[in-house]
C-alpha positions in Angstrom: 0.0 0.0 0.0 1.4 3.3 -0.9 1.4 6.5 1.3 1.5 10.0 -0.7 1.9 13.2 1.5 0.2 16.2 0.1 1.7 19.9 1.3 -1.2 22.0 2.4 0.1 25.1 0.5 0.8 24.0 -2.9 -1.1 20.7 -3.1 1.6 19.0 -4.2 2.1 15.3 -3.5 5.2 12.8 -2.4 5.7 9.5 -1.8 8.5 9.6 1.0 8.2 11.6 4.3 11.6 12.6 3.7 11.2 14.3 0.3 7.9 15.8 1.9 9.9 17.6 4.4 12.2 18.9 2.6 9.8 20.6 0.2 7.7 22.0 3.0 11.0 23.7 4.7 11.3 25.3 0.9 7.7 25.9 0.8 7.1 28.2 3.5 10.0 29.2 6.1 7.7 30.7 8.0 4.9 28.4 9.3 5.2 24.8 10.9 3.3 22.7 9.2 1.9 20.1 12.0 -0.1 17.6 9.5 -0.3 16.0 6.8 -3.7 14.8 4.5 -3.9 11.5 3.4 -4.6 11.4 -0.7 -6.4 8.1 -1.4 -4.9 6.2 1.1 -4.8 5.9 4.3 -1.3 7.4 6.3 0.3 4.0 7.7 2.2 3.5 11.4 -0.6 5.4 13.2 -0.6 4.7 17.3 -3.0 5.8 19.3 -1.8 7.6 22.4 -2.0 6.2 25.9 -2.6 9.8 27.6 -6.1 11.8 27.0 -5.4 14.2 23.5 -6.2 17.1 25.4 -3.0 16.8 27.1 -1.6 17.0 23.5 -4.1 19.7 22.5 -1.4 22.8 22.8 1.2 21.0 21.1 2.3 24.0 19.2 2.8 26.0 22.0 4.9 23.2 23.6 6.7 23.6 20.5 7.5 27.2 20.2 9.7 28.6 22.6 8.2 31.7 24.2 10.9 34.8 24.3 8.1 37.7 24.0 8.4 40.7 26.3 11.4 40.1 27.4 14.6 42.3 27.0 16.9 40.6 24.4 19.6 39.9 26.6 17.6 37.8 29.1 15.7 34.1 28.3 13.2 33.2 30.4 12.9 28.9 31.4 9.9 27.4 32.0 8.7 24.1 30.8 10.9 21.8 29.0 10.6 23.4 25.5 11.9 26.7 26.4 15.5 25.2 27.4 18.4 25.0 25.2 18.2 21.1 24.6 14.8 21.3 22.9 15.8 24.3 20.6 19.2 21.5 20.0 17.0 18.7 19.4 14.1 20.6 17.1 17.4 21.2 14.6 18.5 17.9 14.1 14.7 16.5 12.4 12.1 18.3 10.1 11.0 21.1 10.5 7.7 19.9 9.8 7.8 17.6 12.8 7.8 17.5 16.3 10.0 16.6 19.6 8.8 13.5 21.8 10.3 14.4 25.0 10.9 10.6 27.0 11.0 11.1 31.1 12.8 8.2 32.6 12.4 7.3 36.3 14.1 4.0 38.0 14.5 2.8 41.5 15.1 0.2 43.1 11.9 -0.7 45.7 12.1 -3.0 48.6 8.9 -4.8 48.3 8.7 -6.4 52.2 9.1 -5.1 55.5 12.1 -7.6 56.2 14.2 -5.9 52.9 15.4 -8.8 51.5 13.1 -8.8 48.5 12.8 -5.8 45.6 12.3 -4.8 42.2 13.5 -2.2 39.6 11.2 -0.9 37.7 11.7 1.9 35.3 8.8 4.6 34.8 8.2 6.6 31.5 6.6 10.4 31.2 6.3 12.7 28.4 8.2 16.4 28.7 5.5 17.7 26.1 3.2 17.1 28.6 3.2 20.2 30.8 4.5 20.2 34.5 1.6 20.3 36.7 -0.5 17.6 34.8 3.1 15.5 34.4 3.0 15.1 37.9 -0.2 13.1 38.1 -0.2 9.7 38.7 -1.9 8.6 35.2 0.4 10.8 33.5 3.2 8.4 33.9 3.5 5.0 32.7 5.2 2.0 33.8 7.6 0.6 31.0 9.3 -2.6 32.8 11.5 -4.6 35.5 15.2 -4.6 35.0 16.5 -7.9 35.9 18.2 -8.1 39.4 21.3 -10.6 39.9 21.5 -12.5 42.7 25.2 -14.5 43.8 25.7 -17.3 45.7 28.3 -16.0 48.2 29.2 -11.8 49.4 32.5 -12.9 48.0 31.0 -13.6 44.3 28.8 -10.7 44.9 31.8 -8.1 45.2 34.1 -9.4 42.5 34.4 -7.3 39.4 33.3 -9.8 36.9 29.9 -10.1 38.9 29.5 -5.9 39.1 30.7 -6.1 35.1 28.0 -8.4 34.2 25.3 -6.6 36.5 26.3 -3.2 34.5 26.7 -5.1 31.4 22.6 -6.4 32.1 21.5 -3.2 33.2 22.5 -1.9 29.7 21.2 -4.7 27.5 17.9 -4.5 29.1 17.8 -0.5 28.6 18.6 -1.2 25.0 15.6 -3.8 24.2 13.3 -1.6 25.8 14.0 1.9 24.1 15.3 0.2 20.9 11.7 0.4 19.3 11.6 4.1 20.3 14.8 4.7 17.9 14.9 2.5 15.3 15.4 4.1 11.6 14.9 7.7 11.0 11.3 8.2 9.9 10.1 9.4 13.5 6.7 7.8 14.4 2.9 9.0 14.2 0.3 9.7 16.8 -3.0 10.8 16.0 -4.3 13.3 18.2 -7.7 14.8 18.1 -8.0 13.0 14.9 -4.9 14.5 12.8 -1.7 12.2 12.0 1.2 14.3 14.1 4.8 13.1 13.3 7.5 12.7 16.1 10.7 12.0 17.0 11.6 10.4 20.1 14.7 11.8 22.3 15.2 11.1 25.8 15.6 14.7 27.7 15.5 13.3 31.4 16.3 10.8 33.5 15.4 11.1 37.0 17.2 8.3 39.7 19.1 8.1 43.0 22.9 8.7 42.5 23.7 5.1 42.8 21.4 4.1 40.0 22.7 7.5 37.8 26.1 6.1 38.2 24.3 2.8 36.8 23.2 4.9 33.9 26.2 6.5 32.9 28.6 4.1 33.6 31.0 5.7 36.3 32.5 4.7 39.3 30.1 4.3 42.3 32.5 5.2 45.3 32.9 8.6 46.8 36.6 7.8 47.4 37.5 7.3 43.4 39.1 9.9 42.1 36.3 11.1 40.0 33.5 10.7 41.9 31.2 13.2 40.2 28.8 11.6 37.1 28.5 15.3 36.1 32.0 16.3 35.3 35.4 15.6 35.5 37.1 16.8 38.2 39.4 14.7 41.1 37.5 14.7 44.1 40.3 16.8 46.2 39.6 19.5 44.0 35.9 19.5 44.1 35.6 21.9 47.2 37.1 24.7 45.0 36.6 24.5 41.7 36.0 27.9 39.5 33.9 27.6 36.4 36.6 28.0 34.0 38.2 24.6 35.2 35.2 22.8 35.0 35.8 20.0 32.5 32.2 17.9 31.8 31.4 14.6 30.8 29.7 14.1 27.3 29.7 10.4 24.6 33.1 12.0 23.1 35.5 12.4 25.8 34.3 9.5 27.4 34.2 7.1 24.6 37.6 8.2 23.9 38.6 6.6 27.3 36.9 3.4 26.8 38.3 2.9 23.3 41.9 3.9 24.4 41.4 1.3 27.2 42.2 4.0 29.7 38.3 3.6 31.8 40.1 3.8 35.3 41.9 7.3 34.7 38.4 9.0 34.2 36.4 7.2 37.1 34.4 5.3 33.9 33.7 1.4 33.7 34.7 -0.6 30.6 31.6 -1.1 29.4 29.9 -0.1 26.6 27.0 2.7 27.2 24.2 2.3 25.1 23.2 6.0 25.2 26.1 6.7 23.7 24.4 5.9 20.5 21.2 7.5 21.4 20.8 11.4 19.6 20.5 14.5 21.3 21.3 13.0 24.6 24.5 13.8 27.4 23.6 10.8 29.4 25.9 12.5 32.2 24.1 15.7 32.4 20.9 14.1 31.3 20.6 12.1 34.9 18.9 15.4 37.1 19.2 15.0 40.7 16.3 13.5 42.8 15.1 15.6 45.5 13.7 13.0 47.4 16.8 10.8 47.2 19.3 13.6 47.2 18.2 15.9 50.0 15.5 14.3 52.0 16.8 10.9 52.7 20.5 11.7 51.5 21.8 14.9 52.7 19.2 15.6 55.5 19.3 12.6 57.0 23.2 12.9 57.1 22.8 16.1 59.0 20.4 14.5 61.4 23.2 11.8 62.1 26.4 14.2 62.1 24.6 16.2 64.8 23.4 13.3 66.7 26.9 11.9 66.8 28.5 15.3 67.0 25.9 15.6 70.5 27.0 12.7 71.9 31.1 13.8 72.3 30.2 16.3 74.6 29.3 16.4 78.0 25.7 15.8 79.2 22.9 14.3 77.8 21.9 16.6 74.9 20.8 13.9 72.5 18.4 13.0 74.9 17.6 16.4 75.2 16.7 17.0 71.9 14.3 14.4 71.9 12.7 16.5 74.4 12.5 19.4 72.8 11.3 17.6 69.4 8.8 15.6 71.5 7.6 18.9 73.2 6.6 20.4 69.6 3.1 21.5 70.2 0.3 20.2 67.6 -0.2 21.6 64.3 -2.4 21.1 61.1 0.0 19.6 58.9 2.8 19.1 61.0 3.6 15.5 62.4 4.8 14.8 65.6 7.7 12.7 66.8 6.7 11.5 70.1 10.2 9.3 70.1 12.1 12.2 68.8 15.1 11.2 67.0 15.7 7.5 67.8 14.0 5.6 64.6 15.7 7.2 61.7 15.6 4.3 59.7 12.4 4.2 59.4 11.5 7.7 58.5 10.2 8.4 55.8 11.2 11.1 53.3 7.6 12.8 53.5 8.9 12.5 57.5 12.0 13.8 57.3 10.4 17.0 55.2 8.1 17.5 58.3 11.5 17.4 60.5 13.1 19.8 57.9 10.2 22.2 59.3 11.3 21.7 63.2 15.4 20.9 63.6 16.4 24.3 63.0 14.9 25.5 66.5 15.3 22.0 68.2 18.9 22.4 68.0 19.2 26.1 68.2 21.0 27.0 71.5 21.1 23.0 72.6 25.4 23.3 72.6 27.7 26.2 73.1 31.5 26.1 73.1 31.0 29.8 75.1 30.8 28.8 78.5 28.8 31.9 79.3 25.9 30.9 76.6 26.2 27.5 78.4 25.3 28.7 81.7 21.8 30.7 81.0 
């Protein structure tokens, strides 16, 4: 069955999407043409969307990016299309067609009380759609399990071929799930609210813990290697005071010029091949955003909470017990949960919990130790 693509501004016909591109970015420089009318026939690869059309229904705005009113020097950021990557990615496909912005999300998720089982699922989203209705449940989509390796012994566990094949797993099973999504070059077709819009897939985001980024991107895991940063590469004594101008980042060239010169170790990067190094318009290293709930309320909070504690407990008296006092003496509040044991179950916290301590430690520990021996004696 043939397919002919008919321009809307000079009726004429083609039988290849390519050729039909390229005679609408000669046609009219101007205007973004979004469809395309079937002549005879119907237009072939259609899929039907798994989100509601009207989440689709401004496309074009998602696809401009909006720089009115504002002086020329300055760029105002918003949703994802009005960052540099998309303006990047909209120049390497038609102009006739549009960015599919893929979300990623993975974790791994204990899945009893005891810990010893879990699962790894990876979640996809759409950066078209925009952020408030992104962040609704049904506007993500669950796209699989990644296998999990299990050894017989903790020595087979920790060797390096086990970690090598676990990496090497991790990538394969990336690669059969987002293959479909980049196979040839035609892009693929949706119809919304009955027209036939053309796409092409790139991955903008990928959101994960910093273990599981390091997963993504291939780099060393441990804080103590000497390029412990995903992001960049920069030795880890130097990362207290680094300026701007020193700051050397990661990106598919540099790095695959490591791995093919055999010389992984010297850049912190496992020999292994990444498979997003193949994958367009993507930095796999900057692409991996921090997670906030990983990062700051069960990483770097919870850190605090157990420097201080520790910290509390080399000096004289009981002031870890008397912070618990002072938490457990926290009046009631709407909204505010109360820790009637104070400090003493960390583990167990929750990060939702540990934002609700966010809102109380600063004046818990506020005047609770003083090296001035007058402060000490009020």
């Amino acid at each position: 069955m043939s397919t002919n693509f008919q321009c809307e501004y000079c009726n004429h016909y083609y039988t290849s999407r390519n050729a039909y591109a390229q005679h609408v970015e000669r046609c009219i420089k101007t205007v973004i043409c979004s469809s395309t009318e079937e002549s005879g026939e119907d237009v072939s690869s259609v899929n039907e969307m798994l989100l509601d059309n009207e989440d689709f229904s401004h496309i074009d705005e998602f696809q401009i990016i909006q720089e009115e009113n504002l002086p020329s020097e300055e760029k105002s950021y918003g949703e994802q299309n009005s960052g540099n990557w998309w303006k990047y990615a909209e120049e390497s496909i038609p102009s006739s067609a549009f960015i599919l912005s893929i979300i990623l999300y993975s974790d791994v998720t204990t899945t009893d009380t005891l810990g010893k089982n879990s699962l790894h699922p990876i979640y996809l989203s759409l950066g078209n759609i925009s952020t408030w209705r992104r962040n609704k449940e049904d506007a993500k989509q669950l796209l699989g399990y990644f296998p999990i390796l299990s050894a017989k012994n903790k020595t087979k566990k920790e060797s390096s071929d086990f970690k090598k094949l676990a990496r090497k797993t991790f990538h394969d099973s990336i690669k059969f799930l987002l293959d479909p999504l980049f196979q040839g070059d035609g892009g693929v077709d949706f119809n919304i609210d009955g027209k036939d819009v053309w796409f092409f897939s790139r991955i903008s985001t990928i959101i994960c813990d910093w273990p599981e980024a390091c997963t993504f991107s291939l780099t060393y895991k441990s804080a103590n290697s000497n390029y412990p940063c995903h992001f960049c590469l920069v030795q880890k004594e130097d990362l207290i005071d680094i300026r701007k101008d020193q700051l050397i980042l990661r990106d598919h060239v540099n790095m695959k010029e490591y791995f093919n010169n055999g010389t992984s170790n010297s850049a912190g990067l496992e020999q292994v091949d990444n498979y997003f190094w193949n994958i367009p318009n993507l930095n796999i290293y900057t692409a991996t955003v921090p997670d906030r709930m990983h990062h700051l309320d069960l990483g770097l909070f919870k850190y605090q909470i157990e420097f201080t504690t520790e910290l509390l407990k080399l000096k004289p008296g009981k002031l870890v017990d008397d912070m618990n006092k002072k938490i457990v003496k926290i009046p009631r509040y709407s909204g505010l949960k109360v820790f009637k044991k104070g400090v003493q179950s960390l583990s167990r916290l929750t990060a939702s919990e540990y934002r609700d301590m966010m809102k109380i430690m600063v004046f818990v520990i506020d005047g609770l130790y003083s090296e001035d021996p007058l402060v000490e004696n009020l």
